[in-house]
C-alpha positions in Angstrom: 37.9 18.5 24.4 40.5 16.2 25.9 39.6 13.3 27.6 40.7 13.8 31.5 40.4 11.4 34.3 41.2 11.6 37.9 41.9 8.8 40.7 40.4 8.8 44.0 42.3 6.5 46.3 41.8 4.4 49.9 43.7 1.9 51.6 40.5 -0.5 50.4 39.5 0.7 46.9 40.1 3.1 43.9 37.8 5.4 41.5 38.7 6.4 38.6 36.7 9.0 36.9 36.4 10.6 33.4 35.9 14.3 33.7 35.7 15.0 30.1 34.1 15.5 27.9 31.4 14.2 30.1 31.8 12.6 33.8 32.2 9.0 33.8 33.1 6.3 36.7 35.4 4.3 34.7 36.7 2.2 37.6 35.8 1.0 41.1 37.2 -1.4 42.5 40.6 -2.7 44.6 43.3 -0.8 45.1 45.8 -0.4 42.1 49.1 -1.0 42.3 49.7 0.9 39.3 48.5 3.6 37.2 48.2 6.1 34.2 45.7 7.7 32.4 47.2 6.3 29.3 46.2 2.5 30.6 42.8 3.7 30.6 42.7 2.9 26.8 42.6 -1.2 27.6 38.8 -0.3 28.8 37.4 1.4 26.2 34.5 -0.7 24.6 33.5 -2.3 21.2 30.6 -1.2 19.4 28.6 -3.5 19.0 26.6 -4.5 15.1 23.0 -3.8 14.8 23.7 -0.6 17.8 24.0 3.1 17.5 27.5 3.3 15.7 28.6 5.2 18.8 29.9 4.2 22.3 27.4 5.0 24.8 28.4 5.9 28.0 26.9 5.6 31.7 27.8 8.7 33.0 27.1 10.2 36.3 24.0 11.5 35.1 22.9 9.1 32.5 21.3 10.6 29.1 18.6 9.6 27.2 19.3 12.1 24.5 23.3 10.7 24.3 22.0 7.5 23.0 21.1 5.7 26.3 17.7 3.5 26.4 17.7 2.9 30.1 16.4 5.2 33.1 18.2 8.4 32.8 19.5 10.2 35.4 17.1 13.0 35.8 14.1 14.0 34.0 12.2 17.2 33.5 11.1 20.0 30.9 9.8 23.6 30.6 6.9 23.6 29.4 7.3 20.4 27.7 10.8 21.7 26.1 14.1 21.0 26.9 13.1 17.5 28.4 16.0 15.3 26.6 19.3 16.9 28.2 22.8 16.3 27.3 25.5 17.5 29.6 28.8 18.5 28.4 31.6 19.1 31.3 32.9 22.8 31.3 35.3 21.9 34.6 36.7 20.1 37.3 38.3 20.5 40.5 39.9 18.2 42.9 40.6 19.7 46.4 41.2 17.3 49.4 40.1 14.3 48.1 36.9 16.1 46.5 35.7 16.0 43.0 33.9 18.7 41.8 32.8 18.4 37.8 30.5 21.5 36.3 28.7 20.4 33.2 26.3 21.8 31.4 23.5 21.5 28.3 23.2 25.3 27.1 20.3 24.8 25.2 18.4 23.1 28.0 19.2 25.7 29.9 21.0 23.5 32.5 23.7 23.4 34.7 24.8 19.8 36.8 27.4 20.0 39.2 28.6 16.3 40.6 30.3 16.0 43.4 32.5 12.9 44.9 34.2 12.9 47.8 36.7 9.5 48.6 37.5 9.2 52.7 41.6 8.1 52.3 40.8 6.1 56.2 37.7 4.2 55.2 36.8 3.9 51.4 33.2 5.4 51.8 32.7 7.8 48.3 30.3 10.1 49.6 28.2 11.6 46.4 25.4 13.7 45.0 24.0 15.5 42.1 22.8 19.5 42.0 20.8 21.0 38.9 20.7 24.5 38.9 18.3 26.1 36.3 20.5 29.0 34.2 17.9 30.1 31.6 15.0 32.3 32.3 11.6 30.3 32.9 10.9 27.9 35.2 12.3 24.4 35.1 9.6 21.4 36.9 11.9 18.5 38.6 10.2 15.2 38.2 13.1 13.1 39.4 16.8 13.6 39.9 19.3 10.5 40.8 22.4 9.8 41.9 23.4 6.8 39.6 26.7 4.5 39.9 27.6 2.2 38.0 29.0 -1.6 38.4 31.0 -4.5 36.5 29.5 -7.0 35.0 30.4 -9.6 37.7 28.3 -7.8 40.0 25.1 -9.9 39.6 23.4 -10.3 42.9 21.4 -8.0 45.1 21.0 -7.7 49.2 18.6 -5.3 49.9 16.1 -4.7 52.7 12.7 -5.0 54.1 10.3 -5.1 57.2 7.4 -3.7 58.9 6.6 -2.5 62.5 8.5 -4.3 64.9 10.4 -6.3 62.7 13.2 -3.8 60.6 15.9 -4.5 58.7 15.3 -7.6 57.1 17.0 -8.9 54.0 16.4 -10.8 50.9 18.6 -11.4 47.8 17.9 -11.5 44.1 19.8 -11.8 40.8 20.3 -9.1 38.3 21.2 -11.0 35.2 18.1 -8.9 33.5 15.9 -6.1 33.7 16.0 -4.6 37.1 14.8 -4.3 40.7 13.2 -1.0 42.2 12.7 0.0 45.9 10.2 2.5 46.3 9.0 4.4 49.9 6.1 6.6 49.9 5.4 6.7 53.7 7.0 10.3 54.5 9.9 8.9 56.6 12.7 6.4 56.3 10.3 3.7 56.8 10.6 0.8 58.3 9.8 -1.2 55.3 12.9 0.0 52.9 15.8 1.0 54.4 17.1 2.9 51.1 20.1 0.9 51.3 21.4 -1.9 49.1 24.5 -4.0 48.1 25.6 -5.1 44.5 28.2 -8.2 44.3 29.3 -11.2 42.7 27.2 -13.6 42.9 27.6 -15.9 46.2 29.3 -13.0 48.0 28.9 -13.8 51.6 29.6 -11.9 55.1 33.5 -13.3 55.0 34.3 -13.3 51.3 33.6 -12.1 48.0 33.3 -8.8 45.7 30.5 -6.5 47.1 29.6 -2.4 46.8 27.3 -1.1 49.2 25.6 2.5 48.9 23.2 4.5 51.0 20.6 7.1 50.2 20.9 9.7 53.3 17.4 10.2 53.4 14.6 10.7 56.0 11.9 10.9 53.4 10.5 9.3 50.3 13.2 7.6 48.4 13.6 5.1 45.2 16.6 2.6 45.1 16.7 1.2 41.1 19.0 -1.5 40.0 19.5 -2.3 36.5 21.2 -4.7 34.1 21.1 -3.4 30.4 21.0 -5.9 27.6 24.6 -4.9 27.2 25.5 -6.5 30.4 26.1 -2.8 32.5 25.1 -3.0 35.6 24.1 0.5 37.5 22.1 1.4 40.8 20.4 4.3 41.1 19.2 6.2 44.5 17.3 9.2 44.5 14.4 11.5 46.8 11.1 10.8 45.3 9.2 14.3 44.2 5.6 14.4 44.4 4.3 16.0 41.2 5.0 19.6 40.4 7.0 19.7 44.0 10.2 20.6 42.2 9.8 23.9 39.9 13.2 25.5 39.9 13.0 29.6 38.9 15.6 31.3 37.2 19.3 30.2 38.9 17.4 28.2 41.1 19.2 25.0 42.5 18.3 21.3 43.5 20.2 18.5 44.7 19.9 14.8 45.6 20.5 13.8 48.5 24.0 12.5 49.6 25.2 8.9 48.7 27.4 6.8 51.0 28.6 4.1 49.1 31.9 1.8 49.5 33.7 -1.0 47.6 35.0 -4.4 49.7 36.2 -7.4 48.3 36.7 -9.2 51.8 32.6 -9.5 51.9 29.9 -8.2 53.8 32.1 -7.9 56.9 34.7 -5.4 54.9 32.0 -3.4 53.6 30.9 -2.6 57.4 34.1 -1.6 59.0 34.3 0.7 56.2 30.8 2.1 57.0 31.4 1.8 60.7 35.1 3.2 60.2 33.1 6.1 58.2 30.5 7.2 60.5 33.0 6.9 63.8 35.0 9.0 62.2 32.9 11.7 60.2 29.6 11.3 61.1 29.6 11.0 65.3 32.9 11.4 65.8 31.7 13.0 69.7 30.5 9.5 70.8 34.1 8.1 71.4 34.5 11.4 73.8 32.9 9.2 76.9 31.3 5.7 77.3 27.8 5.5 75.7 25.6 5.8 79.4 23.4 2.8 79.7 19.5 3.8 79.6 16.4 3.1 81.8 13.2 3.8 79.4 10.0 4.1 81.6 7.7 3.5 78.8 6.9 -0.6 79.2 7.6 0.0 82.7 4.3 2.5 83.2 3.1 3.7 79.7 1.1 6.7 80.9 0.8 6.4 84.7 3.4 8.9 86.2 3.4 9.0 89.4 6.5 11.2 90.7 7.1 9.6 94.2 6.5 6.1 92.3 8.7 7.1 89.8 11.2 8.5 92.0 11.5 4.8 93.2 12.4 3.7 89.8 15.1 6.2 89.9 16.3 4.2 93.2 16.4 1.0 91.7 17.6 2.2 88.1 20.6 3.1 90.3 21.0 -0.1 91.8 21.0 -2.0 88.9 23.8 0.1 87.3 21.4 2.5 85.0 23.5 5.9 84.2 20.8 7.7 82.0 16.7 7.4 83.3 14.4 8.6 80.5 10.8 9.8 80.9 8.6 8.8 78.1 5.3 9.7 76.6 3.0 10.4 79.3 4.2 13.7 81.1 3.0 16.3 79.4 -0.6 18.1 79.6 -3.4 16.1 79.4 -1.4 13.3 78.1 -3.4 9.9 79.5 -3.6 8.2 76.6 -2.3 8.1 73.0 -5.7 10.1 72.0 -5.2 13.3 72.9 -2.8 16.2 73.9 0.4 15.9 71.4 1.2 19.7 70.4 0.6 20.8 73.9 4.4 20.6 75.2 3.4 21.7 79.1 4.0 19.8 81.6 1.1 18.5 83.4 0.5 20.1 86.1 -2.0 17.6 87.9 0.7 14.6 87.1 3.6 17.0 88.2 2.4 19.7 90.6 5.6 20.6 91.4 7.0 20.4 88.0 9.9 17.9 86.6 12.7 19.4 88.6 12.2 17.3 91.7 12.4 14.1 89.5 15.7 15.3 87.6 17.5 16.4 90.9 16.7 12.9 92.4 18.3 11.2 89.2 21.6 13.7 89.4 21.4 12.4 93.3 22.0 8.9 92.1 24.8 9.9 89.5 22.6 9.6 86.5 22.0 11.5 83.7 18.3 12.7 82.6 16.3 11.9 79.1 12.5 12.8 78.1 10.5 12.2 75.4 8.9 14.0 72.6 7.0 13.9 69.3 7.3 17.7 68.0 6.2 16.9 64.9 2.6 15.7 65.7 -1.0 17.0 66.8 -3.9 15.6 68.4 -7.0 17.2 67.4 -7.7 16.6 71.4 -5.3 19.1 72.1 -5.6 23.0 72.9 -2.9 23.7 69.9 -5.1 22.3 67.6 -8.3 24.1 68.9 -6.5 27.4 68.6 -4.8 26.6 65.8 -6.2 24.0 63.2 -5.2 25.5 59.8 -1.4 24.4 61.3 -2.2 21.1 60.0 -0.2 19.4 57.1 -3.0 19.0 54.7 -4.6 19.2 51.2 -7.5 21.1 51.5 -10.7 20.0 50.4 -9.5 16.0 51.6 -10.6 14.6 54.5 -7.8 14.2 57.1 -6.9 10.6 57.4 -5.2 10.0 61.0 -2.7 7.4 61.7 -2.2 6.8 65.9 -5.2 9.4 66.3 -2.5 12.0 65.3 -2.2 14.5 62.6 1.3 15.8 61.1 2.0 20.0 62.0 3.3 21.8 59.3 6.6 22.5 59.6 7.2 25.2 56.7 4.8 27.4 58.2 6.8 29.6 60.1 4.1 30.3 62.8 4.4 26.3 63.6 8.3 26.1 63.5 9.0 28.9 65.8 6.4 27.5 68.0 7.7 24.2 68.8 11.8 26.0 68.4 10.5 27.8 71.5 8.8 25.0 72.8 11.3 22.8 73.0 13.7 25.8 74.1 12.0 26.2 76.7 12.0 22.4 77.7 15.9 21.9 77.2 16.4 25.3 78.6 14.6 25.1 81.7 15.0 21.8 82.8 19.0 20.2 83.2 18.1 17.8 80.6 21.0 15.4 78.7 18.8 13.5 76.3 16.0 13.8 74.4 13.8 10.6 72.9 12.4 12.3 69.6 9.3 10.5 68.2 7.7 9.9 65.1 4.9 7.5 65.3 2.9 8.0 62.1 3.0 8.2 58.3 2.6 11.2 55.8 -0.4 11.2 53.6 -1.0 14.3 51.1 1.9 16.6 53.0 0.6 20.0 51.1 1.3 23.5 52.4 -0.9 26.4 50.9 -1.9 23.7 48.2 1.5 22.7 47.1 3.3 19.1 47.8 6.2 19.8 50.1 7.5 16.3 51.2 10.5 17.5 50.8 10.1 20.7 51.9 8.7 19.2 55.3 12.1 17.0 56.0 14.3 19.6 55.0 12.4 21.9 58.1 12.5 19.1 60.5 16.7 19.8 59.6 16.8 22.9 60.1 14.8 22.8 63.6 17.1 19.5 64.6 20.0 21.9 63.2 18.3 25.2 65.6 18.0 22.9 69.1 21.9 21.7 68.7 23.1 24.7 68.3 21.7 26.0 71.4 22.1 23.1 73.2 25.1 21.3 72.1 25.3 19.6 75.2 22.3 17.0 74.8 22.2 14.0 73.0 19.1 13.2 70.5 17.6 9.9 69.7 16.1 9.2 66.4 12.9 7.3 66.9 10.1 6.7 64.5 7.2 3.9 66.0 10.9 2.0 66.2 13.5 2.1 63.5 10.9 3.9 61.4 13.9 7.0 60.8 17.1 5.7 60.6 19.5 7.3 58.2 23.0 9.0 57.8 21.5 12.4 57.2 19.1 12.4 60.8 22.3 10.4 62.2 24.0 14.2 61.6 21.6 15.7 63.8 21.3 12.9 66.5 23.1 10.4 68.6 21.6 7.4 68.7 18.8 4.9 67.0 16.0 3.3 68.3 15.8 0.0 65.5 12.6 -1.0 66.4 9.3 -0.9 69.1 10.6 -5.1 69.5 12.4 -5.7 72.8 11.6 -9.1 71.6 15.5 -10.9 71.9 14.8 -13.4 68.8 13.4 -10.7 66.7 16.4 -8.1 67.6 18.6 -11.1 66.7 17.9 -10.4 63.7 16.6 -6.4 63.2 20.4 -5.6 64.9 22.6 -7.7 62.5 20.5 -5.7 59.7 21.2 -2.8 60.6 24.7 -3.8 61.4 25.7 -3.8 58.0 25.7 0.2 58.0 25.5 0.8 61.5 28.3 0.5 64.5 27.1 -0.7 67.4 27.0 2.7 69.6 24.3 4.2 67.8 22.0 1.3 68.6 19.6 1.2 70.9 19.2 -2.1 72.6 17.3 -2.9 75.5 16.5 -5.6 78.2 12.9 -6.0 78.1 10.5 -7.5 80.5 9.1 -11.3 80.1 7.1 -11.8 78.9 7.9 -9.4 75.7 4.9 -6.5 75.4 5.0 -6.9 71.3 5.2 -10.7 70.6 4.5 -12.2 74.1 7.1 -14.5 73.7 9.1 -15.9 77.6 13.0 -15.6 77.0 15.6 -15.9 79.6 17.3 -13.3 81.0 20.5 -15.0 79.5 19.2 -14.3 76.3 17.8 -11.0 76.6 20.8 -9.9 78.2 23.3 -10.8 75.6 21.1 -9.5 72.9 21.1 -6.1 74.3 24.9 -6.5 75.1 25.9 -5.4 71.5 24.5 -2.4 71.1 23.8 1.2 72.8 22.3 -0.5 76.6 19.7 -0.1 77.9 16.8 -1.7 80.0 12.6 -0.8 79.4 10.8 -2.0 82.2 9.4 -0.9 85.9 12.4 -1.6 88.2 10.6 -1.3 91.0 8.4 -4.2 90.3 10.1 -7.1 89.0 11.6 -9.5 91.2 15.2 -9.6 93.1 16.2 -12.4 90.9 15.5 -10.0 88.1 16.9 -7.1 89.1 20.0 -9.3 89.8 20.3 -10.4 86.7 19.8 -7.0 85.0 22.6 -5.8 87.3 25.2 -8.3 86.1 24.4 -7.8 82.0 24.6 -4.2 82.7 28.3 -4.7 84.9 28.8 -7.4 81.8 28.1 -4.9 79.6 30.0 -1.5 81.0 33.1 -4.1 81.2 32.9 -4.6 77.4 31.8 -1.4 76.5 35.2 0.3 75.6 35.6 -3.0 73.2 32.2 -3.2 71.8 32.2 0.6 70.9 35.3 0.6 69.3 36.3 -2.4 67.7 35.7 -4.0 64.4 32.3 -6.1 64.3 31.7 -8.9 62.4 29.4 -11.7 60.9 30.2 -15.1 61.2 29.3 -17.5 58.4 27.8 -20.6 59.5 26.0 -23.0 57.4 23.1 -23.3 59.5 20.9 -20.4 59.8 19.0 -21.1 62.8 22.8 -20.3 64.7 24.1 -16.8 64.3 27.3 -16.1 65.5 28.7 -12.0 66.0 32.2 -10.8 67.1 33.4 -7.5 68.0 37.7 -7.6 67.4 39.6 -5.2 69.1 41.5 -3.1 66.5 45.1 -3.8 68.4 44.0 -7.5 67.9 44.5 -8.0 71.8 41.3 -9.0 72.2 38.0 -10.3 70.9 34.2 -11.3 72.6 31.9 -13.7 69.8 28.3 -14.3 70.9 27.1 -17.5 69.5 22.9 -17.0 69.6 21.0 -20.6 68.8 17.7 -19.4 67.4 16.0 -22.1 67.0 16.6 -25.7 67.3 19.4 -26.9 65.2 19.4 -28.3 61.8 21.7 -31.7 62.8 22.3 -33.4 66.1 25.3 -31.6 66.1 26.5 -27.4 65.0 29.9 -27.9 63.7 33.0 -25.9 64.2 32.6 -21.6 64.3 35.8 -20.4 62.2 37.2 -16.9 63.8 38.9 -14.6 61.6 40.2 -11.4 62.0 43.0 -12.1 65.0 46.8 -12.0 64.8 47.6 -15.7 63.3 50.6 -15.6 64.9 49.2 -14.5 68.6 47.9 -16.9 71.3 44.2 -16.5 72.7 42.9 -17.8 75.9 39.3 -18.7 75.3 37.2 -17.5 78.4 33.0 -18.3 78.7 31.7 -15.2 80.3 28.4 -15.9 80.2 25.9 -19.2 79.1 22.6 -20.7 79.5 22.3 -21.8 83.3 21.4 -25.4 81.7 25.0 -25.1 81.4 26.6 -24.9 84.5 25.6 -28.3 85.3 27.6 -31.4 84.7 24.9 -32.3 81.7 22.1 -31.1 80.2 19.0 -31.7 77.5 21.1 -31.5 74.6 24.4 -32.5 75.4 25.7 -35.5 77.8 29.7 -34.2 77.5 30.6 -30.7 76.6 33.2 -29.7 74.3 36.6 -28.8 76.0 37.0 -25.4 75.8 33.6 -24.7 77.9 34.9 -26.1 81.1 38.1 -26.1 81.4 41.0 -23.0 80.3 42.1 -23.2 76.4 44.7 -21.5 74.5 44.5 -21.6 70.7 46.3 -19.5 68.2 44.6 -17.1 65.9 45.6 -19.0 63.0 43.8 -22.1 64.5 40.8 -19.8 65.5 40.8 -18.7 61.5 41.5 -21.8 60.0 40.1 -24.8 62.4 38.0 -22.9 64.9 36.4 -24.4 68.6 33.7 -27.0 68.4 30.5 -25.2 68.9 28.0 -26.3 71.5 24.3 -27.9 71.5 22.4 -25.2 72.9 18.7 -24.9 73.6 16.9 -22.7 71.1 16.4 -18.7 71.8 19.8 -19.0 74.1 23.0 -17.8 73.9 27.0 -18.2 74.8 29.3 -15.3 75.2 33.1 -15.6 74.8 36.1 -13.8 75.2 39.3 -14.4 73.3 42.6 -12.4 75.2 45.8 -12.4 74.0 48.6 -13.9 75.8 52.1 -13.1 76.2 
């Protein structure tokens, strides 16, 4: 068979891949100014002495049987045959920028079919594996993987950790040898391993160097491997984790990974988000940039469980006075629903709570020109609850197991078609009977032994919650869903299909959302994440922060505020008012433009800017965590403007230490703060502003505007 490649292309990267005789990334990297298949001869590798005496190849679905001693891409037998695979290509097809190659292993029995996709616009490869069974007998699944491979030079990891409350974390590692593996068992995203990742040279940083980051669209168990053979390949695999004997294919029958976002940048960290950013503005949620993102009032800090209509009907009031254009009801309104104990599964409204229903409470927030949200948690039971009294076989269980609770809630089982139509009408009936524009979808607890009828169905389970998310938009295309798990507990590129928005964590805390937002910042624009003005002090960490602070925090992000309107002070509500004015001012900016990460030598500053694509204009938030590392910060270096173009630097908000002629930490104050400045963008880039002494857990916003 002839050897046959094909070139995906991007303004940022190319991909070259060898479609026969097996499929092969042979190339991935910048953008090549020239090409042939003919120059692909300049990379094809020694064999080296004391080796298999033939050239082993990584291919897109790496064999052990073809002489490879690493993971493979898949494994599986029938009946303990046919468990050593070699797949041969038979195909190929490439049809708007999408590669289809068929390959197959006739003896096995098995037929792969891989498919990668290049976005021209942004870079993103989007990619996945499908094994269909084509021999009579059943096949058994135990794992199948998306794998891609990298150059040598990539020898440093970023990848991602956290718990409740505290998401998107990072940490970084060599891989110089052996490997690194990311495993999450816990039935949902998790907010413990985001299954994302990002390979690069080493000292790769947010403004410079060679990185390639990928993304396992998952909302269920995953595993993220990176290796480094002892021939110097590097390669990451992502894959759905099976529980065992969960994946038995039947004659013809077919599986496939999940989808894998990946993209090449070699202008850093920062050029690897716009292309994410770029990616899901474009393809993902491309309905967000039909009208400005509203800015949210979440009553759940403000009153937990205690709804009171004519109470919350003066929340409504002062929601509207403050500048609120979406007021959300959370957990509490439903029957019997006075605690987290009991009640979940029984989606009536409570009629003691609400005697006269919801519709009084929605009509007041259309009255004051806001839209209306509610919460929900469909895919949980109480066994306090009537469902569950009528119904407890509808649990997601192994029998003979006890049932181990998390939150004093149990999991429903979504493949049993008695339970899915239930909560389809359910929720029907909710969306359909009441004018609502948003729903808060919850999912507070883990997943322990998901059987149905005996059988694992993990996977099963996340593909139903889908198909019911796939059911409610299409008869309700009108409402916008918010992915919510305990916090950032679901967050993902395949739920981000079905939904709107993110919650990234149960932390209104501003010092720990410093930090959960820029992590998830590196796939995530800022319009699908939630970030909210909390009351002081903070319900999760009891920490006292300005309202400077916890303002600007919450600036970049989807808005929002989650407190009791009614009862915090005029000063307050004030305050909330102007962040929220701040906010809708540079809302059009923030949800548009291209983000990025400052470096800065000292970690306790951080330093985000939002650039307008047109380059007209630009707003950096300079956030002092803690207190400094020297007696003075240094000089913040701005890239991304038009070096030949003239900014006028403009403070639009800072610590109220500030406004006064001196302060604790500084006795003069540099230039720029008090008095007007005009810089070019090449002296932003190249020499920067003096940054100021500012007290930790406070924060300076700026704007940069062109001038003519």
């Amino acid at each position: 068979m002839n050897t046959t490649f094909v070139r995906l292309s991007s303004r940022s990267s190319d991909m070259i891949v060898r479609c026969s005789p097996y499929a092969e990334i042979v190339y991935w990297g910048k953008p090549l100014l020239d090409y042939s298949p003919a120059m692909m001869e300049a990379l094809n590798r020694p064999v080296a002495n004391s080796r298999l005496d033939s050239d082993i190849p990584l291919t897109l679905c790496p064999e052990n049987g073809r002489g490879l001693f690493s993971v493979p891409g898949m494994e599986g037998n029938r009946d303990g045959e046919d468990w050593s695979p070699i797949f041969t290509s038979q195909s190929h097809t490439l049809e708007n920028n999408l590669l289809t190659i068929i390959s197959e292993d006739t003896s096995a029995g098995l037929r792969l079919v891989s498919e990668l996709q290049m976005c021209p616009d942004s870079g993103v490869i989007k990619t996945r594996n499908t094994l269909t069974n084509i021999k009579a007998g059943c096949y058994r699944i135990d794992r199948l993987a998306v794998t891609l491979p990298f150059p040598e030079r990539a020898n440093e990891i970023m990848a991602f950790n956290g718990r409740w409350i505290k998401e998107f974390q990072r940490h970084s590692l060599k891989l110089d040898h052996g490997g690194y593996i990311q495993e999450n068992r816990r039935g949902r995203t998790s907010h413990e391993y985001f299954p994302g990742m990002v390979v690069g040279k080493a000292g790769f940083s947010e403004q410079q160097g060679e990185v390639w980051g990928l993304h396992l669209a998952w909302s269920g168990n995953h595993r993220l491997r990176a290796d480094c053979k002892s021939d110097g390949r590097r390669q990451v695999q992502a894959e759905a984790l099976y529980f065992s004997g969960e994946i038995v294919l039947e004659h013809l029958q077919s599986v496939s990974t999940p989808w894998v976002y990946a993209t090449y940048s070699a202008t850093g960290l920062n050029g690897m988000s716009h292309s994410f950013h770029h990616y899901v503005r474009q393809n993902i949620v491309p309905s967000l940039a039909e009208k400005p993102r509203p800015v949210h009032l979440n009553t759940w800090e403000g009153i937990y469980f205690k709804h009171d209509p004519d109470y919350i009907i003066q929340m409504v009031k002062n929601a509207a006075k403050i500048g609120v254009e979406r007021f959300i009801i959370d957990d509490g309104w439903f029957k019997g629903r006075n605690n987290d104990l009991s009640s979940l599964g029984d989606w009536y409204i409570d009629a003691e709570k609400y005697p006269q229903g919801l519709n009084p409470i929605i009509e007041a927030v259309n009255e004051y020109g806001m839209e209306f949200g509610i919460w929900v948690e469909p895919e949980m039971i109480n066994q306090d609850s009537d469902l569950y009294r009528n119904h407890p076989d509808w649990v997601l269980k192994l029998d003979g197991y006890p049932l181990l609770k998390g939150r004093d809630q149990l999991l429903l089982d979504l493949s049993n078609p008695a339970v899915f139509d239930y909560l389809l009408e359910r929720l029907s009936w909710l969306l359909g009977e009441h004018k609502v524009d948003y729903v808060k979808w919850d999912f507070n607890r883990e997943m322990v032994q998901p059987g149905h009828r005996g059988h694992p169905s993990l996977v099963q389970q996340t593909e139903q919650l889908y198909r019911l998310f796939d059911q409610l938009n299409l008869h309700f295309p009108h409402i916008e869903f918010e992915s919510c798990a305990s916090g950032g507990g679901r967050i993902d590129y395949e739920i981000l299909q079905r939904c709107h928005r993110f919650w990234p964590s149960d932390s209104n805390d501003a010092l720990d959302r410093q930090q959960i937002q820029r992590g998830m910042s590196y796939f995530f624009p800022p319009e699908v994440m939630g970030a909210h003005i909390g009351g002081t002090p903070c319900h999760t960490t009891a920490r006292m922060h300005s309202i400077n602070f916890r303002g600007l925090t919450a600036l970049f992000g989807h808005m929002g505020v989650e407190l009791d309107p009614v009862s915090e002070s005029p000063a307050e509500q004030q305050a909330f008012a102007r962040y929220i004015a701040l906010h809708k001012q540079l809302r059009p900016l923030l949800h548009s433009g291209n983000t990025i990460r400052l470096d800065h030598p000292d970690k306790t500053t951080l330093i985000n800017a939002v650039i307008a694509h047109d380059q007209q204009q630009a707003v950096v938030l300079i956030s002092q965590l803690a207190l400094p590392e020297y007696a003075l910060c240094g000089n913040v270096l701005i890239p991304g403007l038009n070096p030949s173009t003239h900014y006028q630097i403009e403070v639009l908000d800072m610590p109220d230490s500030m406004h006064k002629p001196r302060n604790n930490t500084m006795k003069r104050y540099p230039a720029w703060l008090k008095s007007p400045l005009v810089v070019s963008g090449d002296w932003l880039e190249k020499a920067g502003i003096a940054l100021p002494i500012l007290n930790p857990e406070s924060a300076i916003l700026i704007q940069l505007s062109a001038v003519n």
